[in-house]
C-alpha positions in Angstrom: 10.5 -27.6 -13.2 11.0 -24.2 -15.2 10.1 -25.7 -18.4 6.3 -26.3 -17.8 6.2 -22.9 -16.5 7.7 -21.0 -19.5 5.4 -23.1 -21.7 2.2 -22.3 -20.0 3.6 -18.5 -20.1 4.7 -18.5 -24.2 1.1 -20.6 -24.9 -1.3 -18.9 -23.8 -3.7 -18.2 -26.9 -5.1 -14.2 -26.9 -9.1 -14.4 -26.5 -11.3 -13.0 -28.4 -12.6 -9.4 -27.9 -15.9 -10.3 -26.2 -13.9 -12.9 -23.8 -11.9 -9.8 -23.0 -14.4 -7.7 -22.3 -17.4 -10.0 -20.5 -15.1 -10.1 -16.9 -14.8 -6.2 -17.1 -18.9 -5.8 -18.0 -19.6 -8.6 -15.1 -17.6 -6.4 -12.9 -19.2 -2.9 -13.7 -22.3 -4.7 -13.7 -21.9 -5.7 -10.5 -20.6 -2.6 -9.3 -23.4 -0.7 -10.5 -26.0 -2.7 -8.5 -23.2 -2.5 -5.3 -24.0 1.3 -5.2 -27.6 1.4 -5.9 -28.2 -1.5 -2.8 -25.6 -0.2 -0.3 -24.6 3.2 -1.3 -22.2 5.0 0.6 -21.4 1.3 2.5 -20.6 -0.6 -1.3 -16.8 -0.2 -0.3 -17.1 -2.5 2.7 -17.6 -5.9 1.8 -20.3 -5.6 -1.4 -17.4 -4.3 -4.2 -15.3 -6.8 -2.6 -17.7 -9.5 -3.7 -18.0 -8.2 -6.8 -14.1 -8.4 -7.7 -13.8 -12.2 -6.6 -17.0 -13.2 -8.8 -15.6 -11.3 -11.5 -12.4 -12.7 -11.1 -14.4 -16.2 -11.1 -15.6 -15.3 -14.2 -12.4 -14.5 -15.8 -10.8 -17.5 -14.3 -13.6 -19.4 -16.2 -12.7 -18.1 -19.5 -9.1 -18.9 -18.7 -9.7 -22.1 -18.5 -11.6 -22.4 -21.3 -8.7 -21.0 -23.4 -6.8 -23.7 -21.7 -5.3 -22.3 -18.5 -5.4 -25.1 -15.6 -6.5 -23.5 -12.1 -3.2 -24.1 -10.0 -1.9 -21.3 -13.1 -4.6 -18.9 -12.4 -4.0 -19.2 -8.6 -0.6 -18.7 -9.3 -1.2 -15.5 -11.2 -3.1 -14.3 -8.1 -0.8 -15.1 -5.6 2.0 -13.5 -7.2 -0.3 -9.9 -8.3 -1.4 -9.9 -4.9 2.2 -10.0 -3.5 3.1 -7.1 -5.9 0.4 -4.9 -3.5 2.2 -6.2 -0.6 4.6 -3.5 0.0 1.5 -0.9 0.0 -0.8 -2.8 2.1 2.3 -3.1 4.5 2.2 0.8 4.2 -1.5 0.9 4.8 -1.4 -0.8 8.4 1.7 1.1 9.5 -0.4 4.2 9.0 -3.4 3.2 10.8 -0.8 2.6 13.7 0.5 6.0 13.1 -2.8 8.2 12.8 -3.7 6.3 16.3 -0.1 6.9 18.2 -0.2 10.7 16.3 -3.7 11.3 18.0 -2.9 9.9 21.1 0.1 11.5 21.9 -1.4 15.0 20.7 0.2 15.7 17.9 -2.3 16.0 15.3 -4.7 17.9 18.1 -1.8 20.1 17.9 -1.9 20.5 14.3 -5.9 21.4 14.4 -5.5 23.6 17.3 -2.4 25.7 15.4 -4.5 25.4 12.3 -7.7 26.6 13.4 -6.2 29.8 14.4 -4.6 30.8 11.1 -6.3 28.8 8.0 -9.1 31.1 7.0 -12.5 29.3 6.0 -12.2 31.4 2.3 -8.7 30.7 1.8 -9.1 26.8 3.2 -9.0 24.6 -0.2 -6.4 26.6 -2.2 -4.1 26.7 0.7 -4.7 22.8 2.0 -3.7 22.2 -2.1 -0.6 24.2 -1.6 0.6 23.3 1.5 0.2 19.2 0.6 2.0 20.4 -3.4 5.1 21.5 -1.4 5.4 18.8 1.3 4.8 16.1 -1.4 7.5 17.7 -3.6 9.6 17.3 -0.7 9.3 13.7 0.4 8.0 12.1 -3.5 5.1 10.5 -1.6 1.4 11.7 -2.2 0.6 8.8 0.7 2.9 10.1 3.3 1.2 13.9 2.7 -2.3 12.6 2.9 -1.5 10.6 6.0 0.5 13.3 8.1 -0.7 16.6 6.6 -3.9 15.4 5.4 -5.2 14.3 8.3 -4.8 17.4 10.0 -6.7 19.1 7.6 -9.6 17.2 7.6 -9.3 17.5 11.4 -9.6 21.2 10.8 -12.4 21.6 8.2 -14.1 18.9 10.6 -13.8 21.9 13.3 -14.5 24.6 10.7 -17.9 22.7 9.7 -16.3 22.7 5.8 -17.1 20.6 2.7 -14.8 17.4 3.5 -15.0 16.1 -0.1 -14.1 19.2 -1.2 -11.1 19.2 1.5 -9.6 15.8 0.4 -9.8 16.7 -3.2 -8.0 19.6 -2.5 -5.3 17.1 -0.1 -5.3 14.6 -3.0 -4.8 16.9 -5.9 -1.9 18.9 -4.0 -0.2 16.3 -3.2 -0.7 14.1 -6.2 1.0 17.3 -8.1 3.9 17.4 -5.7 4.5 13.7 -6.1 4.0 13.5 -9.4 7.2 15.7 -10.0 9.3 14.7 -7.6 12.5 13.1 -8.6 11.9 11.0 -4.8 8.7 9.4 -6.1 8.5 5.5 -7.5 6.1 6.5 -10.3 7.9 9.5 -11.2 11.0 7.1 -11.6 9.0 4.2 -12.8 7.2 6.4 -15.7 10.2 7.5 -17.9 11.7 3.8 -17.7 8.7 2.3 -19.0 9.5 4.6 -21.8 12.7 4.9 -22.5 13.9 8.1 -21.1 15.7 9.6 -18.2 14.1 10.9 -15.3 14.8 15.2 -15.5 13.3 14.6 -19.0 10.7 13.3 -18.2 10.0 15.7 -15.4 10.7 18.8 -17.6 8.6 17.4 -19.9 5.8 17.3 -17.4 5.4 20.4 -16.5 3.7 21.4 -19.3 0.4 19.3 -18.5 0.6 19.7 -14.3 1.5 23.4 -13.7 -1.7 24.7 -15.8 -3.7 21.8 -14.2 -2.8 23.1 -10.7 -3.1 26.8 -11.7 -6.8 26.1 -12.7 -7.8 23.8 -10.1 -6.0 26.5 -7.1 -8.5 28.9 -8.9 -11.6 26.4 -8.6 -10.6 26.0 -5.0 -10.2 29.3 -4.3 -14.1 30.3 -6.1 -15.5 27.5 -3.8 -13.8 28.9 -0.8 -15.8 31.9 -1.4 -18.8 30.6 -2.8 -19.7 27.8 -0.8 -20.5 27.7 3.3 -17.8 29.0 4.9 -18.3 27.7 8.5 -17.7 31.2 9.9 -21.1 30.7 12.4 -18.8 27.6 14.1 -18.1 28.8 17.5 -13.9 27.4 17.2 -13.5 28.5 21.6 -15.3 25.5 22.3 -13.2 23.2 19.9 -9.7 25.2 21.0 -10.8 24.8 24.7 -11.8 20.8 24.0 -8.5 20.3 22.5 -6.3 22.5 25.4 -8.2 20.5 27.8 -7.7 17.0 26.5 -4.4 17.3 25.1 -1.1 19.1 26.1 -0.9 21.0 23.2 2.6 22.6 22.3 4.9 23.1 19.6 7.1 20.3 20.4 4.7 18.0 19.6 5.3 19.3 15.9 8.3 17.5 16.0 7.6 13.6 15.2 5.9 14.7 11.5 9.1 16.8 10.9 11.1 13.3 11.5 9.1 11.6 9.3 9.5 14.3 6.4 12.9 14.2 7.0 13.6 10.7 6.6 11.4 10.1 3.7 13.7 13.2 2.0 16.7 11.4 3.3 15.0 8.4 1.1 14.3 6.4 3.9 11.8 3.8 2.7 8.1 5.0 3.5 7.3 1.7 5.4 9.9 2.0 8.3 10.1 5.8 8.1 5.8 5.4 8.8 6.8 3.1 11.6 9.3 4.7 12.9 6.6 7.8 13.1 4.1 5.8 14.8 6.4 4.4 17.8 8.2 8.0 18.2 4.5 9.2 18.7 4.1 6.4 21.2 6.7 7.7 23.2 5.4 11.5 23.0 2.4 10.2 24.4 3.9 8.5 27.0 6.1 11.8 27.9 3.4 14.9 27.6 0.2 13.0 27.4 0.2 10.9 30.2 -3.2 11.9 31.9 -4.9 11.6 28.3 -3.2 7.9 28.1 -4.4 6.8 31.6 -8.0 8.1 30.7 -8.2 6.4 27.5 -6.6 2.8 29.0 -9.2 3.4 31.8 -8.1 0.6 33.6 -7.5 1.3 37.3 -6.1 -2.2 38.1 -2.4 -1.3 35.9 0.1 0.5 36.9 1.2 3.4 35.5 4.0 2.1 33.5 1.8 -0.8 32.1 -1.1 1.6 31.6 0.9 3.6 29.4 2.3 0.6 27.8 -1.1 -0.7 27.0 -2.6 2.8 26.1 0.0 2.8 23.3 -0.1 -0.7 22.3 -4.0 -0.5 22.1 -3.5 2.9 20.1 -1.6 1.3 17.4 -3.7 -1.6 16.5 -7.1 -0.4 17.4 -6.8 3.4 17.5 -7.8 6.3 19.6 -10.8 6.7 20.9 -12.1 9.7 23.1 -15.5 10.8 24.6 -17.1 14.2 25.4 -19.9 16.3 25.5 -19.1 17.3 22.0 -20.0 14.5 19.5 -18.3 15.8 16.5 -15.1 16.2 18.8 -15.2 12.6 19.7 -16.1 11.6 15.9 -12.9 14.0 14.4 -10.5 12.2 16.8 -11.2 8.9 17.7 -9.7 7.4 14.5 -6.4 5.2 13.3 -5.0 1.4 14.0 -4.6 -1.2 11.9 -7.8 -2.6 12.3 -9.2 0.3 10.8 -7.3 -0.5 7.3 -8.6 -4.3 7.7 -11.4 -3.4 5.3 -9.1 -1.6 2.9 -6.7 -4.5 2.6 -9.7 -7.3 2.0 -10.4 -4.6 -0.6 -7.3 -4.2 -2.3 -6.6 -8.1 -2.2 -10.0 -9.0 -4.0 -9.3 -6.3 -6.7 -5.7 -7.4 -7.6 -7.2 -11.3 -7.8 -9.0 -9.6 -10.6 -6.7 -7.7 -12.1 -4.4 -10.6 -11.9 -6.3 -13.1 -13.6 -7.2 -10.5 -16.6 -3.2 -10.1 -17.3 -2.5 -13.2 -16.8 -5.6 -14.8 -19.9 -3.9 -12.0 -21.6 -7.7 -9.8 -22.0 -6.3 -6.6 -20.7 -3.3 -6.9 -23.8 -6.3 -7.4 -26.2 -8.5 -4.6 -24.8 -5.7 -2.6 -25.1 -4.6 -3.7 -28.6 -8.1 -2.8 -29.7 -8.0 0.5 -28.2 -4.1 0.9 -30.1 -6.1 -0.1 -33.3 -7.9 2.9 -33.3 -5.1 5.4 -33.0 -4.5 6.8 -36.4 -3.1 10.4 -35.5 -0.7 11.5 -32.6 -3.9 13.0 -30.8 -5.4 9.4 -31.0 -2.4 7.7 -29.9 -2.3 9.6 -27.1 -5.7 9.7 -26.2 -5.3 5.9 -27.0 -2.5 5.5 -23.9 -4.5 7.8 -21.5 -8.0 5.6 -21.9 -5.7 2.3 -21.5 -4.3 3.3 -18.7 -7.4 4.3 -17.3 -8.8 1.5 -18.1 -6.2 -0.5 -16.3 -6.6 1.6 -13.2 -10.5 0.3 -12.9 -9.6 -3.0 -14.2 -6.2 -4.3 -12.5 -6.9 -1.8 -9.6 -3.0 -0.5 -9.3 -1.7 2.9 -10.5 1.9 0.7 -11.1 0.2 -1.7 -13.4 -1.6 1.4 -15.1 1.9 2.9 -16.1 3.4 -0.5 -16.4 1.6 -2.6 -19.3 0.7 0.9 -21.0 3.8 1.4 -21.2 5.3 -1.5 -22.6 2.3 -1.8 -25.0 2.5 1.9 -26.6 6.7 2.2 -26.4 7.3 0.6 -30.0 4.1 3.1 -31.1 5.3 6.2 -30.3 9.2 5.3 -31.7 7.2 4.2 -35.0 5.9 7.6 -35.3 8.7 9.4 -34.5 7.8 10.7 -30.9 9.9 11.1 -28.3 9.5 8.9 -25.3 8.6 11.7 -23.0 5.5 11.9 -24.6 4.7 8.5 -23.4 6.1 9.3 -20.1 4.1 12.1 -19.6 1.2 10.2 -20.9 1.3 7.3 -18.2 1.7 10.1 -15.3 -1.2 11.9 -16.3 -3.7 9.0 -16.8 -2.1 6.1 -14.7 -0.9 8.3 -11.5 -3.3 11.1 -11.5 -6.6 8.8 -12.3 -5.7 6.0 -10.0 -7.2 7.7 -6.4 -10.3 8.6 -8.5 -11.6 4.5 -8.3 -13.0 3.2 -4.8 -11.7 -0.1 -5.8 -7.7 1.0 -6.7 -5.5 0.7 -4.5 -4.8 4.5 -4.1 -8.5 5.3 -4.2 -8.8 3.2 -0.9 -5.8 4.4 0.8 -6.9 8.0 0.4 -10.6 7.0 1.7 -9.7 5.2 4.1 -6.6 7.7 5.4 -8.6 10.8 4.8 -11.8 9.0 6.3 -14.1 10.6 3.6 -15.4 8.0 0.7 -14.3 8.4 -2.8 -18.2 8.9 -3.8 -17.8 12.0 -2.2 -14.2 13.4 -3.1 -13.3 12.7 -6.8 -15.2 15.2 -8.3 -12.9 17.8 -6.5 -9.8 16.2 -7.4 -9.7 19.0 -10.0 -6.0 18.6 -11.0 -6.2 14.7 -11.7 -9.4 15.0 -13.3 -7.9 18.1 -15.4 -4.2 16.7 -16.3 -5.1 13.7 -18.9 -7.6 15.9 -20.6 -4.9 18.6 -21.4 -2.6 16.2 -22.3 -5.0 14.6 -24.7 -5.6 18.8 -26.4 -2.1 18.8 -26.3 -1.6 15.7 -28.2 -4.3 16.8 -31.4 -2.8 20.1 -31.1 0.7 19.0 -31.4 1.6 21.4 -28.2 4.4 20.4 -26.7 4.9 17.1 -28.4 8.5 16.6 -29.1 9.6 14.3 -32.1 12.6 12.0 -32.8 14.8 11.1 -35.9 13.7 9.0 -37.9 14.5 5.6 -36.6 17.8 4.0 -38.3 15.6 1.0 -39.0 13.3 2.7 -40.9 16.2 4.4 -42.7 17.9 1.0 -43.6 14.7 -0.2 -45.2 13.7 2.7 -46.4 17.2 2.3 -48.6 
C-alpha cells in the first residue's frame, strides 16, 4: 500500500509556467468580479465559490500532468486537516465572545474603557496595549479575541473609525506575537531556516521595532486628525451598560485566566474554552437577571433558564434589545454559528491551496521568482514576494513560512547569508502579510473576531504593511544582513 503512494509523490512532473500560473489568474479573476457584484458581502459565500472553481481548475491541470482524482482529493483532505486546529480555535471563540458578553465581562471592559481611553490617544494606545498582551501570551488571535473585542466595543461607543481601530488591534498584536518566544510562527520561522529561536528573535528586531515606531506615530496623527467622537454623549452608553449588566471589577477576572494560561503555555484551544465556560458560570453568578431576560422563556425554571441562556450564548451568541440601536448592534455578537461562514471560507481556500502544492505550481512559481534573484536585495525581495504570494494563493500564514522556507534555505547558505536573514524574511512577509487577505485564514479570523471586513482594515495595518518593505531596503542596503563562512563545501571544491 505505501508503494503506489511514494510513486505518485516522487512522479509527479513540474508544469509549465503558464499551467502554474492559469489557476492563480482564474482565481484573481474571479475574485475581482466577487468584489465588484457583491462588495462588502464577497466574503460570504461568492470568494468561496471562487476558491473551489479555481481549485477545479487546478485539479484539471493535475490531471492532465497525470494526477488521478482520488490523489487530488487526497491532497485536499489532508491540507484541509492542517487548518483544523485553527478552525477548532475559531468556533471556541465564537463561544467565548458570546459567554464573555453575556456574563458582562466585556460590557465591563467598554464601560472601564470609555472612562479612560481618550478619543486622540485611542489608536496608538489600542496598538500598545494589544503589543504587550500579545508579547505575553505569543498569540496575536487570543489578543484580538479578548482585548480586541473590547476595543472595538469601545470605538463603537466612541463613534471612531473601526477600520482604523482593528488595524491598530491587528498591528499591535501581530508585533507582540511576532516576537514572542510563546508564538508557533515565531518558533516555526527560525527552524525552517536553520537557526535557533533568540537568534532569530534578536535578529528581528531590527525590521519590527522601527515598523511599530512609525506606524504608533501614524496612529497617533490620525487620532488627532481624523473625527474624534468627542460630540458622543458616552452617559447614555455608561448608563445602558450599568443598567443591563452588573458591571464590576471582578468580572475582569475570566480574561486574566485565560492570559494566564496561555503564558503558562496552555494550548490556546482549551485555554479559549476553558474562557468561554468560566464566563458561563460568571453569568450564571452576577448576571442572572440579564440571563433570564435574554432566555425569555417563562415556562423554565430558573436553573434551566440559566442553563439554556448559557448553552444558547455559546453556540448562537448574545443577543440584546434597547432603545439604542447601536447598543444592541455593539453587543449582540459571538457563537459558533457566527464563525460558520469563516470556516466554509477557510475550507474552500485550503482545497485550493492544496491542490496547487500538491501539481507542484506553487514550487514552480516560486522557482521562477528565485530565478530572478541575482543580488542579496533580490533574494530577499525574492522570499518576501513568495511568501506573499503563498499567503493569497495557499491561504495559510504556516504554509507562507513553510515552503519559502524550504525553497530559499540552500539560497541563502550558497551566498553566504546567515539563516536569520531568512528567518526574519518569512516573519515579515509570511506572518505579518497573512491577515491582510479576506481569503487567509488569519485575514478571516480577524474579520470575523473583530467584526469589521478586511476591505476596510488592511490599509491601517501600518506595521505589517511596513515590516517586509524595510526588510526588502535592508536587504539592497546590506543593513543588518549578517553573513556566514564560506561553506566547507565550497571550500573542498574550491581546492
Amino acid at each position: 500500500m505505501r508503494e503506489p503512494s511514494v510513486k505518485k509523490q516522487t512522479e509527479v512532473p513540474l508544469p509549465s509556467l503558464w499551467e502554474a500560473l492559469l489557476p492563480v489568474g482564474f482565481l484573481v479573476m474571479l475574485l475581482v468580479l466577487s468584489v465588484k457584484l457583491y462588495s462588502s458581502d464577497s466574503s460570504y459565500g461568492p470568494n468561496q465559490i471562487a476558491l473551489i472553481l479555481s481549485a477545479g481548475v487546478a485539479c484539471l491541470l493535475g490531471m492532465r500532468n497525470g494526477l488521478s482524482w482520488k490523489d487530488l482529493e487526497n491532497a485536499m483532505v489532508h491540507g484541509i486537516s492542517l487548518s483544523m486546529g485553527a478552525l477548532f480555535i475559531l468556533l471556541v471563540v465564537g463561544s467565548l465572545i458570546g459567554t464573555w458578553i453575556l456574563a458582562g465581562i466585556v460590557p465591563t471592559m467598554i464601560y472601564y474603557g470609555l472612562q479612560i481611553m481618550h478619543p486622540s490617544f485611542f489608536y496608538v494606545a489600542s496598538c500598545l496595549i494589544c503589543a504587550l498582551v500579545a508579547l505575553g501570551t505569543g498569540s496575536s488571535w487570543t489578543t484580538a479575541s479578548t482585548i480586541g473585542i473590547a476595543l472595538i466595543g469601545i470605538a463603537t461607543a466612541l463613534d471612531l473609525n473601526l477600520g482604523m481601530t482593528a488595524g491598530s488591534i491587528i498591528s499591535g498584536a501581530y508585533f507582540g506575537d511576532k516576537l514572542s518566544p510563546l508564538s508557533d510562527t515565531t518558533n516555526l520561522a527560525p527552524a525552517m531556516a536553520g537557526t535557533d529561536l533568540f537568534t532569530h528573535i534578536r535578529h528581528m528586531l531590527w525590521t519590527t521595532v522601527p515598523s511599530l515606531i512609525i506606524a504608533c506615530t501614524l496612529f497617533l496623527i490620525l487620532g488627532f486628525t481624523s473625527k474624534s467622537g468627542s460630540e458622543i454623549d458616552l452617559s447614555s452608553y455608561l448608563e445602558l451598560l450599568r443598567n443591563h449588566f452588573n458591571v464590576s471589577p471582578v468580572m475582569l477576572v475570566p480574561p486574566l485566566i485565560v492570559l494566564g494560561m496561555v503564558m503558562k503555555k496552555v494550548p490556546a484551544f482549551p485555554a479559549l474554552l476553558i474562557g468561554a465556560l468560566v464566563g458561563g458560570v460568571f453569568a450564571i453568578l452576577f448576571q442572572q437577571g440579564t440571563v433570564l431576560a435574554f432566555v425569555g422563556d417563562e415556562s423554565l425554571s430558573k436553573p434551566m433558564a440559566m442553563l439554556k441562556g448559557c448553552w444558547t450564548a455559546m453556540f448562537g451568541g448574545f443577543s440584546i434589545t434597547t432603545e439604542n440601536a447601536e447598543f444592541n448592534k455593539l453587543l449582540s455578537r459571538g457563537g459558533m454559528t457566527s464563525m460558520l461562514n469563516t470556516v466554509w471560507l477557510i475550507i474552500s481556500a485550503m482545497m485550493f491551496g492544496a491542490v496547487m502544492e500538491r501539481t507542484r505550481s506553487l514550487e514552480v512559481i516560486a522557482g521562477k521568482i528565485l530565478g530572478l534573484a541575482r543580488s542579496t536585495g533580490t533574494l530577499v525581495s525574492a522570499t518576501l514576494a513568495t511568501s506573499i504570494g503563498m499567503n493569497i494563493v495557499a491561504s495559510d500564514q504556516y504554509i507562507a513560512i513553510v515552503i519559502p522556507g524550504r525553497m530559499f534555505r540552500a539560497e541563502f547558505e550558497n551566498r553566504q547569508l546567515a539563516p536569520q536573514n531568512l528567518s526574519r524574511c518569512l516573519e515579515d512577509s509570511g506572518t505579518l502579510t497573512s491577515p491582510l487577505i479576506p481569503w487567509n485564514t488569519c485575514g478571516a479570523y480577524m474579520a470575523t473576531t473583530l467584526g469589521v471586513a478586511t476591505g476596510t482594515y488592511w490599509m491601517y495595518c501600518f506595521f505589517n504593511i511596513l515590516s517586509p518593505f524595510i526588510s526588502a531596503f535592508y536587504g539592497f542596503t546590506g543593513f543588518t544582513i549578517v553573513k556566514t563562512e564560506k561553506p566547507a563545501v565550497e571550500e573542498r571544491e574550491a581546492a
